[in-house]
N, C-alpha and C positions, 0 to 999 in steps of 0.2 A: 472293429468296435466303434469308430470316430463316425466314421460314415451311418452306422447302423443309429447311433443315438442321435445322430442328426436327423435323419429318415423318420423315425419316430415323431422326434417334436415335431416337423415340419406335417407330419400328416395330423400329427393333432391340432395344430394351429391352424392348418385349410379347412380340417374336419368343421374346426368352432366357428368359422367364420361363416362356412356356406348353412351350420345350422342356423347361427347370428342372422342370417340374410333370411333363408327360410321362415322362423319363428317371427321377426321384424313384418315381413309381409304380409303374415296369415294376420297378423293383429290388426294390422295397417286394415284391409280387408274386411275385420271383421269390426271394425269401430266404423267407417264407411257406412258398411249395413248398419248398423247398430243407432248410426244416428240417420240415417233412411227410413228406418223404419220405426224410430219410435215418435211416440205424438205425447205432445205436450201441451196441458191444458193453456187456452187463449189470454187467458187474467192474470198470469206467469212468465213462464219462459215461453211465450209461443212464437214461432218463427213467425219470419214478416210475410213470409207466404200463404201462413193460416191465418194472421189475421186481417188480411184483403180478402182471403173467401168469407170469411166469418164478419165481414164489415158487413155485408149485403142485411143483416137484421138491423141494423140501424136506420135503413134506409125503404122510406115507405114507395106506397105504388103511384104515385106523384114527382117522385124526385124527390122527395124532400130529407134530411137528414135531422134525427130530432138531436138533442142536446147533448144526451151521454156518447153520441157519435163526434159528436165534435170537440170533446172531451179527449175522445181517446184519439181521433186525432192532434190533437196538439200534446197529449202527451209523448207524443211517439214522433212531433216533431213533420208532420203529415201534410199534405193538400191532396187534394180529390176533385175530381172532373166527372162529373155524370153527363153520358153521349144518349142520344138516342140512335135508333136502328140506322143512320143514314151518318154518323160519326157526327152530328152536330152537337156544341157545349151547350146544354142545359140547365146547367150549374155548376156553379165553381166555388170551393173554399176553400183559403190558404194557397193557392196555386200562386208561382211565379207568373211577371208581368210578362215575361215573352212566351208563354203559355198560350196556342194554338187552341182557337175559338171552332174551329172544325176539323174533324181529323180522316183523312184519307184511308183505306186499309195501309198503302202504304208507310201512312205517315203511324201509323201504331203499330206497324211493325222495325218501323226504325225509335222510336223513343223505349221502346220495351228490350230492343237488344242492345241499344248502344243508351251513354249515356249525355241524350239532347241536352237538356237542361242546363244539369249541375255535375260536374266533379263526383260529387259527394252522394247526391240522389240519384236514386234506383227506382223504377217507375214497375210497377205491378198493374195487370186487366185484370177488372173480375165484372161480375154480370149478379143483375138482381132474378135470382128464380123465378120462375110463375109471371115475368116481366120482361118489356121490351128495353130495358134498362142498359145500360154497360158503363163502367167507372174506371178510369184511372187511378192511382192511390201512387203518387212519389213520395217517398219517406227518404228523409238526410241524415247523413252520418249515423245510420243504423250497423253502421260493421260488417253488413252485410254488402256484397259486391256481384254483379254480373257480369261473366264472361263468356264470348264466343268462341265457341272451339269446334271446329270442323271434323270429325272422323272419318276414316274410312277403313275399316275393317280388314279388305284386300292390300290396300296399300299398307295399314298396320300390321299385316301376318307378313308383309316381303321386307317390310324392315328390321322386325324381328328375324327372319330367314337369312337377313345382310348381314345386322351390325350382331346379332344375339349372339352368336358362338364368340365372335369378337371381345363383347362385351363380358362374358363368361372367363376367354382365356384372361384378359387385363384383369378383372378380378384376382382369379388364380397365381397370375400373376406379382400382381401387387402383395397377394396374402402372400405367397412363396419368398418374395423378396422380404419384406419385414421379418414373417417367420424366420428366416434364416440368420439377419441380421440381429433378432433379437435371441434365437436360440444361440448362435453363437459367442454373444456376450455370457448368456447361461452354461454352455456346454464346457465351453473352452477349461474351466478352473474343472469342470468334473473329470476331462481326458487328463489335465496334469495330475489329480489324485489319484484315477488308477494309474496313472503310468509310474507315481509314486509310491503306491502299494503293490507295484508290481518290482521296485527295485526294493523296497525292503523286502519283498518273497523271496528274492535274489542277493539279497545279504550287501546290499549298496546302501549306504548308510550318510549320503552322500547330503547337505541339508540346502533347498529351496528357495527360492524368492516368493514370498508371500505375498500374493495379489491382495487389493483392498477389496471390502466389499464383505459380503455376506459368508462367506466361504474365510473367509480371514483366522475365525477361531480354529477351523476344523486343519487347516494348513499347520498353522500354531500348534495344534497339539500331534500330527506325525509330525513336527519338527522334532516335538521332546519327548515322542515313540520312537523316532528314530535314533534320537543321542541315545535314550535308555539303552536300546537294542544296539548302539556302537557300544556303547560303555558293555553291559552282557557279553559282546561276542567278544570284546579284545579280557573282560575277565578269563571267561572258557577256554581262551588260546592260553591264556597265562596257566588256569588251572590244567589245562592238558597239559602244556609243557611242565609243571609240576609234578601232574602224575606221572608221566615218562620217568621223569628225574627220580622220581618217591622209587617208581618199582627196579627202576636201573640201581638205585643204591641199597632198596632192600635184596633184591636178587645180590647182590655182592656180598653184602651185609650175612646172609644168611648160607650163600656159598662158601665163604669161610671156616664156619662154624663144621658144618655139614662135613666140608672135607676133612675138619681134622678130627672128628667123630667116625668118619670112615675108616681115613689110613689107622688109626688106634685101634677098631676094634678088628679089622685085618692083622694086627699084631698082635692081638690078643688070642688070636685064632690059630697064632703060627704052631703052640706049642712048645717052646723053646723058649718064654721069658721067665725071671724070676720072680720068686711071690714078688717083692718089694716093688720092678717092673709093673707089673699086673696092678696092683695097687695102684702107683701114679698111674698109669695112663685110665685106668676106671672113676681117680680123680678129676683128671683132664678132659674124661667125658662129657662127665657129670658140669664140669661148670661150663664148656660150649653148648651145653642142653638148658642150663638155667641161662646161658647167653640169648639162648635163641627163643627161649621163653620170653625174657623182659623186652625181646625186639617185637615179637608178637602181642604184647601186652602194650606196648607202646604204641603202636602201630594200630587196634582196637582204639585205645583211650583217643587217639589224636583225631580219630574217623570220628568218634561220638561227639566228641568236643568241635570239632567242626563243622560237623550236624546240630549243633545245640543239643545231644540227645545224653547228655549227660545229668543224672539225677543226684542231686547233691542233697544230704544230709546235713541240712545247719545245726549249729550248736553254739549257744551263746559262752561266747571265752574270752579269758583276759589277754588279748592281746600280746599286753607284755611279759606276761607270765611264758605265752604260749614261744615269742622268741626266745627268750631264757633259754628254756630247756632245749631249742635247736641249737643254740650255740653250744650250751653245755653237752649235749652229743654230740657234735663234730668236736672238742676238741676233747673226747673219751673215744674217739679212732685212732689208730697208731699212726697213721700217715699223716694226721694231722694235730698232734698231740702238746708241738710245737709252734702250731699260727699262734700269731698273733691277733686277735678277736677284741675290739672295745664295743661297749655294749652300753648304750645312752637310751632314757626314753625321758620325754615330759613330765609324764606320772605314772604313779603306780598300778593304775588302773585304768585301762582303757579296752571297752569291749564289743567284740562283733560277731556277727552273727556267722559261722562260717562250716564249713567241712573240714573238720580235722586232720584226717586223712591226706584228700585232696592240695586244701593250704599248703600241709607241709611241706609237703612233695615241690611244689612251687616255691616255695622259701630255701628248703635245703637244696634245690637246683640253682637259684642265683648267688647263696652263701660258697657251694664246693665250686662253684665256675670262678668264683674270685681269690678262691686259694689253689684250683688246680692250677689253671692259666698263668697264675704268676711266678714272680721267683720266691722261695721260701723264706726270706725274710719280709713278705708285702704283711702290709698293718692293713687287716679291716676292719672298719669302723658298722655299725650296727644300728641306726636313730628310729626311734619309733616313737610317732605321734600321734594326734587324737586319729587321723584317716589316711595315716600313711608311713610306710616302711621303708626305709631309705640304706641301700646295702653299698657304700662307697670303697675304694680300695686307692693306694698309693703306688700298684704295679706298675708295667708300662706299658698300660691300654690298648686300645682298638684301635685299627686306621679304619679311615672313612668308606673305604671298599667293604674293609669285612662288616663295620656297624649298618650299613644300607641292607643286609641280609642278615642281621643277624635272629631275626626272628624265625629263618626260613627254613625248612625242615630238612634234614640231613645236609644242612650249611656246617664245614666245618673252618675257624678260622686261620687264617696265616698264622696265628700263632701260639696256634695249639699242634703240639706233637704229638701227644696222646691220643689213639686213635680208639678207647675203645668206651663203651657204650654204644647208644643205639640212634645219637645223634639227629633224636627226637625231642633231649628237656628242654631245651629254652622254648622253643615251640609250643609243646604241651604248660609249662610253667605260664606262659605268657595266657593260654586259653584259657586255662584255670583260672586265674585272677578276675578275665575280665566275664568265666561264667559266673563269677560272683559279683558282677554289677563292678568291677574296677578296674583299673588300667594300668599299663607298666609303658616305663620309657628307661630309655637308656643313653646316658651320655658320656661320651667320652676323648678324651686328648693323650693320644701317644707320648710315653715318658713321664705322665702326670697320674696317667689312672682312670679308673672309670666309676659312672654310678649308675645304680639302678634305683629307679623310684617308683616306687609302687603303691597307686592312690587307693583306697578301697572305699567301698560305698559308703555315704553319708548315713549315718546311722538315725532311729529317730528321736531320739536325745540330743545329737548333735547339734540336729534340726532345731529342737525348741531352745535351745541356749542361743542361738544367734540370734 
């Protein structure tokens, strides 16, 4: 995979470079031609080549040079030599002092290619048509330059033949080496993100050094794909090991029941019992069947409630009214006939919006958990405020093992002996609450007691009085 996304850029970077070179030359080429061949009017931009051919109308069939000729020579910065057929001067305007009075063919073939004179001046022939004329024209500091360059074609095609493959691979070469050096500053962060999305494929969770640079954000955020996805897998472990525990304790839970619904109606079968017999045990059916009812009922409401899939029916109520009457039915139970119950609120009215049903259910689980759990003389006390239910007890509380779980589902504590229920309420009590937008906490000190605090949502009255 490293190799291959290397291979790519690198052929894309030779690719750009030799079209770079290709596209480069055809232009080069074709502005060459381009200014080759085009013509530019003389009273403008005309090169200095056009206008030495195009001086010759200035110049009559005498020699002579009339005035708008010498005009433009001096705008142009000019001297001119007119020769006759045997290279003798003629006349001369503007020419430098050491300006040759007779010229040889040799000697006009050396001041034409090289530059005799001046540094600066470039010396042009032209000849007057229809005449035995010929002129010199040096023009200075026109920009323009002449240079001698020798070809040879054969010798040009063997040096191409020599150095050209040469010159080809160093190219190649040079593009390969940069290409690489620069892919690899580019590649390198991309190999460590697959090789980073190939450990989170692999459940490695494991978090990175963050290069700088442009790649920086995307690093950044599988850092915090990858804590998510730590945090997800180590929940899932927990909820598996949950669920093990849920179905190892309802299997147990329900084997109980089951068996003693068995062995009873095998007895009932024998024959041989009396009516009174037959009676109880069709009793003791009957309540490991409503036992095994409210575990399945329980076991439903905690899955809904844990899905959020529980549909609640609000109903506006008074609060205090609504504790009231819980306390006043638990102590119209015979088993608890004798608590002790103080019942405090703020004010007489205080109302929210709630599920009847559901609520109670939650209430009367942390009210009977505070009188079973304890010993029968425990005072519990009952406060209800504008947003909150406060169920404290003087027993002799939780230790800090069993309060770390106690929310947790078929948890039962160090010290509780009674085993029976479905050792689902504080759990379901606890989900309830907060499906109503509120929260419960539990605090507690061995030998002192415990409390339960139960916030309930702001209501929107609450709101506008603050």
């Amino acid at each position: 995979m490293k190799w291959r996304l290397t291979a790519r850029f690198l052929f894309s970077v030779i690719s750009i470079v030799i079209i770079v070179i290709f596209v480069n030359t055809a232009i080069l080429i074709g502005l060459i031609i381009y200014q080759q061949a085009s013509k530019f009017d003389s009273t403008t931009a005309a090169t200095d080549e056009t206008f030495v051919r195009a001086f010759q109308q200035y110049i009559d069939e005498s020699g002579n040079i009339d005035k708008e000729g010498l005009q433009q020579l001096h705008q142009r910065n000019a001297w001119i030599q007119l020769l006759d057929p045997n290279g003798q001067v003629i006349a001369s305007h503007f020419a430098p002092e050491n300006a040759l009075s007779h010229y040889a063919p040799v000697d006009l073939i050396q001041v034409y290619k090289y530059k005799e004179y001046d540094i600066d001046t470039t010396v042009y022939v032209g000849s007057k048509s229809k005449s035995d004329i010929n002129y010199l024209i040096g023009i200075k500091g026109s920009g323009v330059s002449r240079y001698v360059a020798h070809f040879s074609g054969e010798s040009t095609l063997q040096l191409i033949g020599k150095y050209g493959l040469l010159i080809v691979l160093a190219d190649l070469l040079v593009a390969t080496l940069v290409g690489w050096l620069f892919g690899r500053a580019l590649t390198k962060p991309l190999y460590a993100m697959i090789e980073r999305i190939q450990h989170l494929k692999n459940h490695k969770h494991m978090p990175i050094k963050m290069p700088k640079g442009v790649y920086q954000p995307v690093f950044e955020n599988l850092n915090e794909v990858s804590s998510e996805l730590a945090a997800h897998e180590q929940e899932r472990k927990q909820l598996e090991i949950m669920r093990e525990e849920w179905i190892s304790n309802v299997s147990h839970d329900m084997k109980t029941p089951l068996a003693s619904i068995r062995g009873y109606a095998e007895l009932l079968n024998d024959g041989r019992l009396t009516p009174n017999e037959q009676i109880e045990y069709v009793r003791i059916i009957e309540k490991q069947s409503l036992h095994m009812q409210d575990l399945l009922d329980d076991l439903n409401l905690t899955m809904r409630l844990r899905h959020q899939q529980l549909p609640l029916s609000l109903t506006e109520v008074n609060i205090v009214q609504f504790i009231r009457e819980i306390i006043i039915d638990t102590l119209n139970m015979p088993q608890y006939e004798l608590a002790k119950i103080d019942f405090d609120a703020s004010t007489d009215i205080i109302e929210h919006s709630i599920d009847i049903h559901f609520m109670r259910r939650a209430i009367v689980n942390f009210l009977h958990n505070a009188l079973l759990h304890n010993p029968p003389d425990v005072t519990v006390h009952v406060l209800v405020e504008d947003n909150s239910i406060i169920i404290s007890d003087d027993g002799h509380g939780i230790s800090a093992e069993d309060l770390a779980h106690i929310f947790e589902r078929y948890y039962r504590g160090t010290n509780t002996e009674q085993t029976h229920g479905t050792g689902l309420g504080t759990a379901i009590a606890r989900d309830i609450i907060e499906a109503h937008g509120g929260s419960v906490t539990i605090t507690s000190e061995e030998q002192k007691g415990t409390t339960v605090n139960i916030q309930l949502k702001e209501t929107v009255q609450d709101a506008k009085t603050q």
